[in-house]
C-alpha positions, 0 to 999 in steps of 0.5 A: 573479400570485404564485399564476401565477407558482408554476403556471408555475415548477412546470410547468417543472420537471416538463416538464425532469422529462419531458423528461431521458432515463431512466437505464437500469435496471442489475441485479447479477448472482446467483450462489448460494454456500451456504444455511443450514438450521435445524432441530431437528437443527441446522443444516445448510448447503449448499455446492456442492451438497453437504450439510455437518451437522447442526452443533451450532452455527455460528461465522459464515458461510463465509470465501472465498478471493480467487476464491471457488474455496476455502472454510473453515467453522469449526464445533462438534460435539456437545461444542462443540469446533472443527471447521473444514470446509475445502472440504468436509473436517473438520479437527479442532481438539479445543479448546472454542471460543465464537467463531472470525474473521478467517479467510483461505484460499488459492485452492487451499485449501492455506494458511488461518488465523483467530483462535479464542476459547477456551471457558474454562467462565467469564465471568470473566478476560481471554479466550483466543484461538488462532490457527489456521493450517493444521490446526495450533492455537498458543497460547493468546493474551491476543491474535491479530491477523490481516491478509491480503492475496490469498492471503497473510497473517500473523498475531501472538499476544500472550503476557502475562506477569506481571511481565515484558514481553508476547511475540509469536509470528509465523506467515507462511505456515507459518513460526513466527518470535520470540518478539519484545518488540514487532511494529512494523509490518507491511505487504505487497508490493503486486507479491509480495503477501508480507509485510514485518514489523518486530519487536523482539527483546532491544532489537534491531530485524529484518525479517522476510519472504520465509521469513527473519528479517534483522538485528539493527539499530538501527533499521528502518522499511518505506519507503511510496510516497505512496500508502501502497505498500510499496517496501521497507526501511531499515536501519542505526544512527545512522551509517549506513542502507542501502535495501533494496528488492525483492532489491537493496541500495542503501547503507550511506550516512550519510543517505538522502533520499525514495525515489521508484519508477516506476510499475512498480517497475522503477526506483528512485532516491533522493537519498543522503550519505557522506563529506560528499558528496551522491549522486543514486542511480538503480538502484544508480548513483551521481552525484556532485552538488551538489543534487538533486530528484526528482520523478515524472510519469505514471509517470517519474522527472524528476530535477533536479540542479546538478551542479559548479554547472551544472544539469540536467533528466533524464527517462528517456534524455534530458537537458536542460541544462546551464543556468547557473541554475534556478528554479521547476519542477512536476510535476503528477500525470497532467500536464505537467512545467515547468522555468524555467532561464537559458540564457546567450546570448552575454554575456547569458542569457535565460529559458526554460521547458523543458516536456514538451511542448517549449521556450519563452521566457519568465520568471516560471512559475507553475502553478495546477494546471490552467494554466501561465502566464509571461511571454514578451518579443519582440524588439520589446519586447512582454511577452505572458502566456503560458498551456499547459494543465497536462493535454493533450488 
């Protein structure tokens, strides 16, 4: 019976075997980009149809820009100096090179930058590196970090000094900033695709970006949505701070709470003090209010304030309240919004859930992230569990 039952089990399993349709089999497309060839002479590539050597070595593979419509090859002569092929001319580098990375190029090849290590003739030391960007060499660095994104990008070099504090040259685009005593941070507009670098010079912090270096402040920090977007900047002292996102300036304020954005960028709000008051600031206006809290759904900004002690509910144009009183609320990601107030009702108040989706009686909201549930009561005295799903068909 055992030895039955295991032939039977197995004859299942291989008639839904048979029986599950086949997945139809999907192949990439291919499209030549080069072909190295080797030989005595040295090594030859072909790109585009074109014919590029013999080298006498090659220092990695063709970089390419974001559409592969530009293309950068770093090479050595005969005298193992560098060469860059930069959509099929030479730029002439003149410096021994032993390895070369990190390369960047725009899609119509004008700007393009990587890191360089130097030929020094000796194992020994720390190595030497330059930056190479636009035909142009800087340095040498004990250092050189290079971050892109698209067709823009911007690199760093470090420069060690004996008994004194390392410098830093920054090179964004063809623009040469510093030196600074520290680069903080730095990241890129995802709307622009520029960048935004916090640096350090003589104790001072400075933005630098958009072809310009600001400052001096006390402290600067980039502002970063809640999935790792770049908004923009803070800036200030111990006193006051002003935000800075994209070519507006909210501020100076004494404090400056959670910034939120529409998925846009096209409207910005933020919770703000001064002068001991509390401000809800939506693109620049400023509300005098109690309290406020803010929160994003499908792309809208739902603001909940208590404003002179009364309470309301504001998505886009539309405002909800006032309610004397306002208790639990959720703003799902992709779902349904829920608000639980108090809406009086002659000499008595009663609850009330105020969703996106409409307005309903009841106490007591939760939310387990896929289902709503409160308690409705009639006027017979019948306490019902509500249920509305978080996500709508």
């Amino acid at each position: 019976m055992i030895r039955l039952a295991a032939t039977r089990a197995a004859m299942i399993a291989l008639a839904a075997t048979v029986l599950l349709p086949c997945a139809a089999q999907v192949s990439p497309t291919a499209t030549p980009l080069y072909k190295i060839n080797e030989s005595l002479g040295g090594v030859t590539y072909t790109l585009r149809n074109a014919d590029y050597g013999p080298f006498g070595a090659v220092l990695g593979q063709p970089a390419f820009s974001p559409s592969y419509s530009s293309w950068i090859l770093p090479v050595l002569d005969d005298n193992g100096k560098l060469v860059l092929i930069v959509n099929g001319k030479e730029v002439q580098i003149g410096q021994k090179a032993r390895n070369a990375d990190g390369w960047a190029i725009s899609d119509d090849g004008r700007t393009y930058a990587g890191r360089v290590e130097l030929d020094t003739g000796s194992d020994h030391g720390e190595p030497q590196y330059l930056l190479v960007a636009n035909g142009k060499a800087y340095g040498p660095y004990a250092q050189v970090e290079l971050r892109s994104l698209g067709s823009s990008w911007l690199a760093w070099g470090e420069v060690r000094q004996r008994n004194k504090a390392s410098a830093f040259t920054l090179l964004i685009g063809d623009k040469i900033y510093g030196p600074y005593e520290e680069i903080w941070d730095a990241e890129f507009d995802p709307r622009s695709g520029q960048p935004l670098v916090v640096a350090v010079k003589k104790g001072k912090t400075y933005l630098v970006g958009g072809g310009r270096e600001t400052g001096p402040w006390e402290r600067a920090d980039i502002l970063r949505s809640r999935d790792g977007r770049m908004l923009g900047a803070i800036v200030g002292d111990s006193r006051s701070m002003t935000a800075m996102i994209g070519n507006a300036s909210y501020g100076p304020y004494e404090n400056i709470g959670r910034i939120w954005t529409s998925d846009n960028g096209a409207s910005v709000a933020f919770d703000a003090w001064k002068n001991d008051q509390s401000y809800l600031v939506r693109d620049g206006k400023e509300t005098l209010v109690d309290w406020v809290d803010i929160m994003s759904e499908s792309g809208l900004l739902i603001y909940v304030a208590q404003v002179r002690g009364k309470h309301y509910i504001v998505v886009g144009d539309r405002e909800y309240g006032p309610y004397p009183s306002l208790r639990s609320r959720f703003a799902p990601p992709g779902g349904v919004w829920a608000v639980e107030v108090e809406v009086a009702r002659g000499s008595s108040a009663m609850g009330m859930i105020v969703t996106s989706v409409g307005e309903f009686p009841g106490q007591d909201l939760r939310c387990d992230g896929t289902t709503y549930t409160w308690i409705a009561l009639d006027e017979a005295g019948v306490a019902s569990l509500m249920r509305l799903e978080v996500v709508q068909p």
